[in-house]
Each structure stands twice: as C-alpha cells, then as structure tokens.
C-alpha positions in Angstrom: 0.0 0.0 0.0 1.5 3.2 -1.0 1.9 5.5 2.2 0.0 9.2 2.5 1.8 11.8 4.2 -0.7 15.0 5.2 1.0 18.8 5.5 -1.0 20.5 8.3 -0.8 23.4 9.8 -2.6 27.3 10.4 -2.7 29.8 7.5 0.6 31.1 5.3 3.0 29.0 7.3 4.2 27.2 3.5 2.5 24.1 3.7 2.1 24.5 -0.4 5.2 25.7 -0.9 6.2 22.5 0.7 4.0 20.2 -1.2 5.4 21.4 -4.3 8.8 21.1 -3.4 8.4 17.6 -2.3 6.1 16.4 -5.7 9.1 18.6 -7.4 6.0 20.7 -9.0 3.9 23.4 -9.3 0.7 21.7 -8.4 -0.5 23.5 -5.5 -1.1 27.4 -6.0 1.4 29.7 -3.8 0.7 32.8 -2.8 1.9 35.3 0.4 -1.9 35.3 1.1 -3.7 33.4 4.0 -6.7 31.3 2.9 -5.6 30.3 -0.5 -5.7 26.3 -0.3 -9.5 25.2 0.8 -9.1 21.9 -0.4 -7.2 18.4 0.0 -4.7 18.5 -3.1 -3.4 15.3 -3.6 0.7 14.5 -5.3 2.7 12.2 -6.0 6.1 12.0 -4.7 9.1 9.5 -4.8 12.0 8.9 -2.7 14.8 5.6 -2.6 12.8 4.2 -5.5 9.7 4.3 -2.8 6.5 6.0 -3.6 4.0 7.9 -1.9 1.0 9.8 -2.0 1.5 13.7 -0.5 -1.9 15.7 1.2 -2.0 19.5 1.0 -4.7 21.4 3.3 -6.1 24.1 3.9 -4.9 26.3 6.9 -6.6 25.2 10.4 -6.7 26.3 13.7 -7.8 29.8 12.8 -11.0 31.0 12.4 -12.6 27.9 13.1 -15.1 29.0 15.0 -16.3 31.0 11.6 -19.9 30.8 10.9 -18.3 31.0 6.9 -19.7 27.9 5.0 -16.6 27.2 3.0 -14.2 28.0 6.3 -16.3 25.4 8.0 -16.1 23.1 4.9 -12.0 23.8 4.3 -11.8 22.9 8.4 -13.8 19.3 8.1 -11.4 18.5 4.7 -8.4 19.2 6.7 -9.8 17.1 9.7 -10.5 14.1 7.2 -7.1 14.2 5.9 -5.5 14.0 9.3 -7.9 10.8 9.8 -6.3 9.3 6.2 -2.9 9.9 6.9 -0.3 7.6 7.7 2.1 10.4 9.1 1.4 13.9 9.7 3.9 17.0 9.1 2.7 19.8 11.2 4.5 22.9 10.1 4.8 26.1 11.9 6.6 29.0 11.4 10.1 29.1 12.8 10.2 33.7 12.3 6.8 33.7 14.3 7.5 31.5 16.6 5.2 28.9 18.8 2.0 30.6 18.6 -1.1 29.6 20.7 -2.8 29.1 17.2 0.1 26.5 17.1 -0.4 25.0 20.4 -4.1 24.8 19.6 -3.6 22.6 16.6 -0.6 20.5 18.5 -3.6 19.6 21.0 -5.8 18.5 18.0 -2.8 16.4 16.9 -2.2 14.5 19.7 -5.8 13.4 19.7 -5.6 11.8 16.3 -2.4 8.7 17.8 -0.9 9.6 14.7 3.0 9.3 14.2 3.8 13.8 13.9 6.8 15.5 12.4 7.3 19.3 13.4 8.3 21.0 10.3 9.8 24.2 11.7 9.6 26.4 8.3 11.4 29.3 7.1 14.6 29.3 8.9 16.1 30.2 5.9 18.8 33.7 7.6 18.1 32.8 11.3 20.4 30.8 14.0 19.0 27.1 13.8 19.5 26.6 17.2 17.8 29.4 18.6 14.9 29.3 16.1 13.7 26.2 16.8 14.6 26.1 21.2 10.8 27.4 22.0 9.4 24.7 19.6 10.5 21.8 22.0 7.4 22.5 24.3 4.8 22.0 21.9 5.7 18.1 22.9 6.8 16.4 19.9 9.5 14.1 19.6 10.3 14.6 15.8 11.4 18.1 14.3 12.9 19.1 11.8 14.1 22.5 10.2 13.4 23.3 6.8 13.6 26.3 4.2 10.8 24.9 1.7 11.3 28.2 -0.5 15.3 27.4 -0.7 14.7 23.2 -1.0 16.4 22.7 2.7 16.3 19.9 4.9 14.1 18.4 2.6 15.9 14.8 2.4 15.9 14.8 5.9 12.2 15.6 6.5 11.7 12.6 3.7 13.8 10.4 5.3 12.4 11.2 9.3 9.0 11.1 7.6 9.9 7.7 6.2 11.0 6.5 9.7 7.9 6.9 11.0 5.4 5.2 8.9 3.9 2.0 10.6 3.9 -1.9 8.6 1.5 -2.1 6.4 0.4 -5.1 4.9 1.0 -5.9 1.2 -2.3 -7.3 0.5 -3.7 -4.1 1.1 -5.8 -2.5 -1.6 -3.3 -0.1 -3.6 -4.4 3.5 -3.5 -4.4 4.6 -7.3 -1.7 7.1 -8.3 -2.1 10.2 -10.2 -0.2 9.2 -13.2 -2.6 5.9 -13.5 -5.3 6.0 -16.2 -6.7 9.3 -18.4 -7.0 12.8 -16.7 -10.4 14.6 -16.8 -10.5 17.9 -16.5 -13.9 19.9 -15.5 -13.9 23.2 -16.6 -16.4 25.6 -17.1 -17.7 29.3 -16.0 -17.9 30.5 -12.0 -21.1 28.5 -10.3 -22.0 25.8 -13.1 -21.5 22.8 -10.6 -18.1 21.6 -11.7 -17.6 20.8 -8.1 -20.9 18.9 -7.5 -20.2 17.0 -10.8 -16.9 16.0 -9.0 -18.3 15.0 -5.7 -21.0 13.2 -7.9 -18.3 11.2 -9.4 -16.2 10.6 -6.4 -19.5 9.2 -4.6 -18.2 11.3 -1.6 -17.9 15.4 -0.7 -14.2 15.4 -1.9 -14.4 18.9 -2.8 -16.2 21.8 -1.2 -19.4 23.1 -2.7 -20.8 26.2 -1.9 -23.4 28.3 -4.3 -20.7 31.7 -3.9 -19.1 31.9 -7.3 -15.2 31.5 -6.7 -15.3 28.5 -4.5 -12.7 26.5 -6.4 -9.3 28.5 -6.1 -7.0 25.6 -7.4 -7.1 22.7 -9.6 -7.1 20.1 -7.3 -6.3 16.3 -8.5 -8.3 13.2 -7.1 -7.3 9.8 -8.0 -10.5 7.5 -9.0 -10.2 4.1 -9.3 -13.6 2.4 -11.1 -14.4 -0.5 -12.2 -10.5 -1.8 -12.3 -10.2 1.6 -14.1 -7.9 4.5 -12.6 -8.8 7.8 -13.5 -8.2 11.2 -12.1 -10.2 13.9 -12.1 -9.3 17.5 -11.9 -11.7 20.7 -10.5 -10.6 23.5 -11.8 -11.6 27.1 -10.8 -14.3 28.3 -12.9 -13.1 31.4 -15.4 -14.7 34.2 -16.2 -14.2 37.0 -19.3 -10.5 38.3 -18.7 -12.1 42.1 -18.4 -13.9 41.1 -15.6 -10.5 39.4 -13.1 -9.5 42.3 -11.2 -7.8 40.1 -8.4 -4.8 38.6 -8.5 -5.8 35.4 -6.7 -8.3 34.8 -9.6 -5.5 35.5 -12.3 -3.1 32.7 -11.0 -6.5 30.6 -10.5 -7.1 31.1 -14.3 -3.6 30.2 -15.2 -4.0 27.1 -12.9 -7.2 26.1 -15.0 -5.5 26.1 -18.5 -2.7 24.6 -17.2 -4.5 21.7 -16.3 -6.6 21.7 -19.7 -2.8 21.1 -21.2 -2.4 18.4 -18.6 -5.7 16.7 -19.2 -6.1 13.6 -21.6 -10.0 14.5 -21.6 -11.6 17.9 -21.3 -15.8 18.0 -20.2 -16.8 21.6 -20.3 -19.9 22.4 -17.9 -22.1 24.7 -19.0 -25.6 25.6 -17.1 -28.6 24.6 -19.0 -31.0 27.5 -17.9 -28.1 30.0 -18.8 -27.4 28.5 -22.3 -24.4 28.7 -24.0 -21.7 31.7 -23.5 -19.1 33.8 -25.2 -16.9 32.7 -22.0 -18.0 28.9 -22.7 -17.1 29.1 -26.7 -13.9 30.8 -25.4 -12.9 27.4 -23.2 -13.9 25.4 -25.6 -11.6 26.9 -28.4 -8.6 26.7 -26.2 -9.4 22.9 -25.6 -9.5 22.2 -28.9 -6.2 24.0 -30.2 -4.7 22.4 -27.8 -5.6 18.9 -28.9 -7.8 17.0 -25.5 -10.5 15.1 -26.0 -13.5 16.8 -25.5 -17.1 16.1 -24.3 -20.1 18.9 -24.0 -21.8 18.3 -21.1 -25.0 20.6 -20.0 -25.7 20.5 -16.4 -29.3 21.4 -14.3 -31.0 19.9 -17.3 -33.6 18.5 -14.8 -34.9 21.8 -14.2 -36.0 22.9 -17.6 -38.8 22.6 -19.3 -39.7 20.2 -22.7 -39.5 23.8 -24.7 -36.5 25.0 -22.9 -34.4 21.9 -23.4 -35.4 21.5 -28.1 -34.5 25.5 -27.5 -31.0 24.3 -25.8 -30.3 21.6 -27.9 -30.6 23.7 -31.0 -28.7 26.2 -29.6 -25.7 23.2 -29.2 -26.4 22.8 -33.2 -25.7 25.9 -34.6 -23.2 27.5 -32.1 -21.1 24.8 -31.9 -20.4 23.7 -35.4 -16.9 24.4 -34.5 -16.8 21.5 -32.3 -18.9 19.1 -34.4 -17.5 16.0 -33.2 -17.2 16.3 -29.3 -20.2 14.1 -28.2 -23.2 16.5 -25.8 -24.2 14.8 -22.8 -27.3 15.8 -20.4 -27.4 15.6 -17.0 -28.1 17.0 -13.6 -24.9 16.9 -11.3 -27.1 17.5 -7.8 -30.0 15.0 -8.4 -27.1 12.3 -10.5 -29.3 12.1 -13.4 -27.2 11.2 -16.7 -23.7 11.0 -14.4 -23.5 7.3 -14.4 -23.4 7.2 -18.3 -20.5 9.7 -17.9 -17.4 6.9 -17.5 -18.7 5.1 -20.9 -18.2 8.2 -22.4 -14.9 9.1 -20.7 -13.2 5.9 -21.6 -14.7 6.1 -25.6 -13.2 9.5 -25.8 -9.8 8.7 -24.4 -9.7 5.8 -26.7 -10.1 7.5 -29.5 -7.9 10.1 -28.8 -4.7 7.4 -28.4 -6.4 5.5 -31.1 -3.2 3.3 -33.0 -3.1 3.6 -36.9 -0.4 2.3 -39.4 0.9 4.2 -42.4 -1.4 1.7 -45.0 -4.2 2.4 -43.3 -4.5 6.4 -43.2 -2.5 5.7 -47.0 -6.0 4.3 -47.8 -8.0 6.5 -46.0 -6.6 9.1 -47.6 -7.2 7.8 -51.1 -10.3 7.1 -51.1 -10.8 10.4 -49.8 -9.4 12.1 -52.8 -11.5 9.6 -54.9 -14.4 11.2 -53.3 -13.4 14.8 -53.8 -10.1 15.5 -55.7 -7.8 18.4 -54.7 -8.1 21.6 -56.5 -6.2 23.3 -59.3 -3.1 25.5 -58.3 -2.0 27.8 -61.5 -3.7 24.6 -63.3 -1.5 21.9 -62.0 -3.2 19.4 -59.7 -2.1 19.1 -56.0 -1.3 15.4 -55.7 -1.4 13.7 -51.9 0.5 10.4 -52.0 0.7 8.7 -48.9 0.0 9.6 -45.0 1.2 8.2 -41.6 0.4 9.1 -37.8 2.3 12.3 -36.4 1.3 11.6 -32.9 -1.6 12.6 -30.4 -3.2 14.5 -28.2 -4.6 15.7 -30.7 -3.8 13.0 -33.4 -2.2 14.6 -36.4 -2.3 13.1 -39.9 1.0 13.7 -41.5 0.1 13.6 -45.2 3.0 14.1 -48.2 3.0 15.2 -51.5 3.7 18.4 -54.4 2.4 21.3 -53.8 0.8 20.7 -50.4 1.9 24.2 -49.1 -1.0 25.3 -51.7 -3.7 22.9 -50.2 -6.6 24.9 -49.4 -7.4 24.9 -45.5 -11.3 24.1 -46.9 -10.1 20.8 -48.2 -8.2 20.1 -45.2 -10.7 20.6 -43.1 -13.0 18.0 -45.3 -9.7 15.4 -44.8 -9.8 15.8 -40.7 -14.0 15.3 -41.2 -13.0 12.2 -43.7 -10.4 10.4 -41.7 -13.2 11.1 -38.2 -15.8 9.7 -39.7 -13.7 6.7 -41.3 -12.2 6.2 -38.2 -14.9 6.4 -35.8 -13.4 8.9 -33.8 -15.2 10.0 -30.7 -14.8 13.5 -28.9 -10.9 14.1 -30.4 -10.3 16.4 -33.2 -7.8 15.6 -36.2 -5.2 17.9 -37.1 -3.8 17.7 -40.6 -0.3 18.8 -41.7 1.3 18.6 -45.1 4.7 18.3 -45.9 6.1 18.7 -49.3 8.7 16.7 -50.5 11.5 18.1 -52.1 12.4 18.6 -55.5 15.6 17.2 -56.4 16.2 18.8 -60.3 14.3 22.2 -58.8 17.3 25.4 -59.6 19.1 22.8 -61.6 19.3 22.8 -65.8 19.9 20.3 -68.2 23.1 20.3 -70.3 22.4 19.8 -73.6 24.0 17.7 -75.9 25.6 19.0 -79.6 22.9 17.0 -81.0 19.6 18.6 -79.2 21.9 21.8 -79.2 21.3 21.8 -83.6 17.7 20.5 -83.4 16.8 23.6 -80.8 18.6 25.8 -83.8 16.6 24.4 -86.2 12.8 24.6 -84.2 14.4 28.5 -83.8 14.6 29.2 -87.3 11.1 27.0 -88.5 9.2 29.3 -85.7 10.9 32.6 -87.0 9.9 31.9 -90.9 6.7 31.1 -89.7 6.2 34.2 -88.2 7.6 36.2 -91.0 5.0 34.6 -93.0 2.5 36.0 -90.9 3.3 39.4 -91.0 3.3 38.9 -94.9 0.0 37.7 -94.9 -1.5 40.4 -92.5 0.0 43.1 -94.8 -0.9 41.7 -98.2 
C-alpha cells in the first residue's frame, strides 16, 4: 500500500510551498496570502525508489469557530485528511515562533495517535538553534528544520518522515496514483456545478461546494479508481471573461485552469442549462480544442427545464457549436445524479479515440479514397497530388500527409480530410489535425546540359518558328 503523508498546519506558514517542493511541481497554488488552499490537493512524490501519496490542506486552527460555510467546509477537509494519513507533518513557522494558534492545533494532533513531524519552516537567515529552542514544548519528539522556499532539509524531513510510517500489509488495496489511467479535467464558467459534478463522481464530498461563485481557487487532483479503471479527475476554478478578473488570486486561478486543460487527456466543459451557452463557454472550448484533448459537452441542471426550454438548448448546441462538431453532448443533472453514471462510458470512448493506433497503409488508404471522393483543386492549373500519409502523434492525433504542392492545399479541403479520416475512423470527442509536408524537388534550380545533338535540333525549331512568323506578317499586310 502506497503511504500518504498530510501537510497541516494554520494559515501562510508554506504548507504549499512544501507540497510542491516535495512532488518537485507546481501543483499547488502559492501565494503570500492566508486562505488560499481550501481543499485536500493530492501528489505524487518518490524517494529511494519508494512512492507515496502527499496531502495539501487548507490552513486550520484559525478561524474555526467562523460561521463561513466554506471555512467550515476547508476545516472538516483538513480534519479528514489528518484521519487518512499515515504520518502527519505539522508545520509552523520558525520567524513567528510557537503561537497559541500552534499549540491549539498541536492539541488536536495529539488526539488523532498519529505518528507527527514538526516542520519548523522558514529558517532560511536565522540561527537554527535558537529558532527552533521554543518549539520543544509543543511536545513532539520529531522536528525538523526546513527552508521549503530554498529546497532545505528536505531529504531529511523525507527520510524522518519515512522512519515513521507504521507496517502495512502488502495485500492491502493499492491506492491509485495520479499518473494511472486518463486525466479529466472539469472546466467551465464561475457557479455551473463543476464541483458537484466531481463529488458526484467521487460518490463522496471530496471537494467543497458552496453556491458563492469562486469556491474553487486551485485545480485540485483526485485519484479515481472504477471498475478496475484509474482515473483522475481535476476541479478547476471556474473562469470568467478576462475584463472582468480584477484580483490577483483569480488571475493565477485562471492560469492554474488552463494549465491543467494542457495536462488533461480529456476535457468535459460544464455549462448551465438554464443559462445556455456563452461567449466565455465558446472561449474554453476553443482553447481545448487548439490544444488537442479530447472533448465532451456536457449541459448541467438539465432537470430543471422545461420540454420547450431543453429542443431550445439543444438547437442552440447545433448551430453554435459547429466548430466543435464531433465532441459528443451529454445531459445531465450533477445534484439530483441524473445522466452521471453514463458519464465513464463516455470518458473511456473518448480517451480511446484520442490514443487511437493507426499504421501508415491504413491512413495511405483512407486518404485515397478520400481524394476519390473529392479530388484536390487546381493550383495555376497543375493538380495538387497527396500520395501517402502516416500518424504524427496525439493529443490531438495529427495526420502527416506528403506530396507536391501541399503548401498550396486549401485549409477548406483540409478541413474536409480531418472530417474524412473522423468519420472513417470512428473517432469520438478528439479532433484531427492535418499537416502537409512537401517533398523536395531534387532537379528544382538545376538545368539540363544539352548535348551537340539537341543543341542543332533547338537551332533548327528557332529558325522554322521565325519563318513562320515572317510569314505571318506577310499575310496580314498583303
């Protein structure tokens, strides 16, 4: 059974900045701002060929007392990571010292008869010794000092970490690791129920829900195992018209999003069925498809419309989204679990499709009995002529196709060749990106030498053609 490690601790004491520097990423969102991680962000870490599964929380201790739904909610996702955990690293602040916020939380620790390492942060410019003497009291046996920021002290908070973690019996159930399976990002505008959709999923509150647009600060990665399948699923922060982000928090939240759209093997956008579609939504979905994921359109709150309201939404889907004719639309209702089940079917067809395998001979025949259907067009009345074509990779799969004068191919018949090879294929929710290459010409800038033989029958052509045209003019002025 692969181990979990949880990083607690109060507000801004660089619990993220730790998480990343163990996963060696940039998963978790850092900012000098209190409150920014509200929920459990799962890693994956390795150390001595071991691997293990890292917990970033929320900041606890303060403010619990906070009649704030989603501070209530990032305190009880905190508490049920400390309840998961095989060891706990409580980190505190070594420039602040022991506060009672600190002591406060060391009481809660104790309670939990859970092996505890004190990280002592942020000693980075101070006197080890005397920054960490006032810590001994909080009563634990384990400490160690660290600069997260600067990467110190990290092998040895691995290895103490390590140390501590009880037997664990090898016939445990494996916990699925992020790299396993395809990655599904959610995505969608502020308040659409990407979250629910999640929890829905998970068939558990993984992630806090709350109806206060801007829930969702981070993308946060949940391993899924289904079925024998593994999965992960991503909830991203929802993203609104750039105009509109006047705060800083939001911005890096927005970067977080499309970063994890370019990490994602699968991409559903949520969009509210009583809002319709968006500029915003047509704005996601255009990133997600010129950046090559598999996409699937799914309408949420469709339980709540009416039989005219939902023919009005669906032809909405029609015309607006010609653009994205071959991602598949789905219906459901993410709080009631209407249409969710049939959601995984979906997922795996997609991600299928999208590393579909395909030899050279058979996109070569694809694509001639494509140009049997429709031939290439005329450039300066020489016909473009597409000879063979092989697999360029995926993500989006690209269709490398050669031949003369492909730098001329209109992008109208290429976009009837990525519709072609779809359909032929059977490709579900991934688009198909065309590129032509042109071979080279190996007599082009060269010319022929001619020999004393065609040298005299050039002189002779020369002289027939200048009689002729003599005789012309003779006849035009007679």
């Amino acid at each position: 059974m692969i181990p979990l490690i949880a990083i607690v601790g109060r507000p801004n004491v660089g619990k993220s900045t730790l998480f990343n520097c163990l996963t060696q990423s940039r998963q978790a969102l850092v900012m000098d701002q209190p409150g920014v991680t509200r929920d459990r962000q799962c890693g994956h870490g390795e150390w001595n060929g071991q691997s293990y599964l890292l917990v970033d929380t929320g900041g606890i201790g303060e403010n619990d007392d906070s009649q704030d739904l989603i501070d209530k909610a990032a305190h009880q996702q905190s508490l049920q990571a400390l309840q998961e955990a095989h060891v706990i690293m409580f980190v505190v602040d070594a420039r602040q010292g022991f506060t009672p916020v600190d002591a406060e939380l060391a009481k809660i620790l104790r309670k939990q008869s859970k092996p505890v390492v004190l990280v002592i942060n942020k000693v980075d410019g101070l006197q080890i010794d005397v920054a960490s003497a006032e810590f001994y009291r909080s009563g634990f046996k384990h400490q160690v000092e660290t600069a997260a920021s600067h990467n110190r002290g990290i092998p040895t908070l691995i290895e103490t970490a390590f140390s501590l973690i009880p037997e664990m019996s090898e016939e445990s159930e494996m916990a699925p690791a992020l790299e396993d399976g395809p990655k599904i990002a959610i995505i969608g505008r502020p308040n659409v129920g990407k979250s629910t959709l999640v929890n829905r999923l998970l068939g558990e509150e993984r992630v806090i829900v709350c109806d206060r647009p801007g829930t969702t600060r981070d993308s946060i990665y949940v391993p899924l195992e289904r079925m024998g399948k593994h999965y992960t699923l991503i909830d991203t922060a929802g993203v609104r018209r750039k105009s509109t982000i006047t705060d800083t928090l939001e911005k890096f939240s927005v970067i977080k999003t499309f970063q994890a759209i370019k990490d994602a093997h699968v991409v559903v956008m949520v969009f509210d069925a009583k809002l319709g579609l968006t500029d915003q939504d047509l704005t996601l979905l255009d990133f997600a498809i010129q950046e090559g994921r598999g996409l699937i359109i799914c309408a949420n709150k469709w339980d709540g419309l009416q039989t005219e309201d939902k023919e009005q939404v669906k032809k909405q889907l029609v015309y607006r989204l010609k653009f994205a004719h071959f991602a598949p639309r789905h219906f459901i209702s993410a709080l009631h679990g209407s249409g969710v089940g049939n959601l995984f079917p979906l997922i795996d067809q997609v991600f299928e499709s999208v590393n579909t395998e395909l030899s050279t001979t058979d996109l070569s025949d694809i694509l001639q009995r494509a140009i049997r259907s429709h031939e290439p067009p005329l450039v300066k009345g020489r016909r473009i002529k597409l000879r063979y074509a092989h697999c360029g990779g995926h993500n989006p799969l690209k269709v490398v196709i050669h031949g003369n004068q492909t730098e001329e191919l209109p992008q109208s018949y290429q976009r009837y060749l990525a519709k072609f090879f779809m359909k032929t294929l059977r490709l579900t929710g991934t688009p198909v990106k065309i590129i032509c290459k042109t071979g080279e010409n190996p007599y082009q800038g060269k010319r022929n030498t001619l020999t004393p033989r065609q040298m005299k029958k050039r002189e002779r052509l020369m002289d027939f053609v200048k009689k002729q045209a003599k005789k012309r003019k003779r006849r035009d002025k007679a």
